[in-house]
N, C-alpha and C positions, 0 to 999 in steps of 0.2 A: 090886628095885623096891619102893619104899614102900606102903604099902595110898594113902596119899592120891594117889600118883602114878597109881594104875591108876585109881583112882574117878574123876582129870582125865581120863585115857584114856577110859574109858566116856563121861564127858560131852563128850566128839569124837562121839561116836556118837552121841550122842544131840541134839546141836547141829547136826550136819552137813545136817539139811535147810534151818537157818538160810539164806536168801539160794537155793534151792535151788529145781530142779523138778522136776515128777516124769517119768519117762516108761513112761506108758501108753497114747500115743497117736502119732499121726504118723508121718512118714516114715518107711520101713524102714531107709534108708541113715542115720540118723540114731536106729536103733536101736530105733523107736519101736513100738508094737501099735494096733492099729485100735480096739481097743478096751478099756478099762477105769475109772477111776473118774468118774462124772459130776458128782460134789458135791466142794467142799473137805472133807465130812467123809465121805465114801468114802474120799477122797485117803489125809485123816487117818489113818482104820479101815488102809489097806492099810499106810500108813509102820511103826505101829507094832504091827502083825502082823510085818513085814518084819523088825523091829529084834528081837521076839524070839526070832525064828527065829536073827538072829543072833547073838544069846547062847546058843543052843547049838550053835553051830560054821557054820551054814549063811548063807553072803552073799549065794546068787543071789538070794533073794526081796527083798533090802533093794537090791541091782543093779538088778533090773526093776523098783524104784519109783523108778527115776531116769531122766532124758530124756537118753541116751549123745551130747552134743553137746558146741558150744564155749558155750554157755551158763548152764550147770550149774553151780554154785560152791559150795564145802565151804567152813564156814565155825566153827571151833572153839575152846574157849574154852582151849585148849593153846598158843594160837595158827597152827595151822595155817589156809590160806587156799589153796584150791585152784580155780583156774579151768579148766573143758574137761572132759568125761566123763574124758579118758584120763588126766587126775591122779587124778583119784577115784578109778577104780573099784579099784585098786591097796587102795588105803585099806579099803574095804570087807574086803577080804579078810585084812587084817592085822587087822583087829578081829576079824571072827569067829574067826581062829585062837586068840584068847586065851579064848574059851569063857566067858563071864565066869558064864553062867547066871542064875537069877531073875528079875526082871520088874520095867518100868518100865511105866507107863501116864500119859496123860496126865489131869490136872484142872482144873478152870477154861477151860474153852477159851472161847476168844472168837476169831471170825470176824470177816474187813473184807473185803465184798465188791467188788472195784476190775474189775469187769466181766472180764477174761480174768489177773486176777492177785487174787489170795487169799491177806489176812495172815491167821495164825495165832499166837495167845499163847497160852501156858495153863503152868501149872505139871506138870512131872517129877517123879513119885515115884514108888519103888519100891526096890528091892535087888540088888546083883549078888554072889559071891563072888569073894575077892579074897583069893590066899593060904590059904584053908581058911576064911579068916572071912567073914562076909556086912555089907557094908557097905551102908549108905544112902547113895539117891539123893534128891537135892531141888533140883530147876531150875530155874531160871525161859526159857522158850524163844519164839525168835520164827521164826516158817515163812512163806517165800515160796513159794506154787503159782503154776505155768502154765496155762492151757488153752491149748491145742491144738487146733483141729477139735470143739470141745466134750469132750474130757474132758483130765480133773487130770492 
């Protein structure tokens, strides 16, 4: 697999909360926790804690920032398009086994407050390795959040 092959990979993962909600909240049968982020930039803070967790092998954290329902949609620039927790969470875990390492962070954020749905834009950078080499990240990214019962 080409170096630019895996860097479109990585930006799956890092796209995939495009159109996306999280779950922190809600129903148990729907996966969900009573409690956790209150703000879309909690939400944010948890996503991409989550994301580099799983650039070092680990996907539960980037799992538990997802809302495990028919709702939920992965949406990546590979073309991939995943509608329903049970397509996703699959996905999750084929990324984190590729280990990819390094760190994205987001900059420029800009928030759209739409009362229980919250866009987010902001620019992707940072570095993963790929092959032994460390290649750059540079995205431009857009995020849909949920609430829930009051939280992201």
């Amino acid at each position: 697999m080409t170096l630019a092959n895996l860097v479109a990979l990585f930006a799956i993962a890092l796209l995939i909360m495009g159109c996306a909600t999280t779950n922190t909240s809600g129903d148990a049968s729907a996966g969900g926790r009573s409690t956790g982020p209150r703000t879309p930039q909690e939400a944010t803070d948890g996503f991409y804690s989550a994301l580099q967790a799983m650039f070092r092998g680990d996907a539960e954290p980037m799992k538990n920032a997802w809302w495990h329902d028919d709702e939920a949609v992965y949406m990546g620039p590979g073309g991939d398009y995943r509608i329903g927790w049970s397509d996703i969470a699959d996905e999750w875990d084929r990324q984190a086994s590729r280990n990819l390492g390094g760190k994205v962070e987001p900059t420029r954020l800009h928030f759209v407050d739409g009362g229980d749905f919250a866009l987010l834009t902001c620019m992707e950078t940072g570095t993963n390795e790929v092959d032994g080499r460390t290649a750059t990240v540079s995205l431009r990214t857009s995020t849909v959040f949920l609430r829930r019962d009051g939280v992201w």
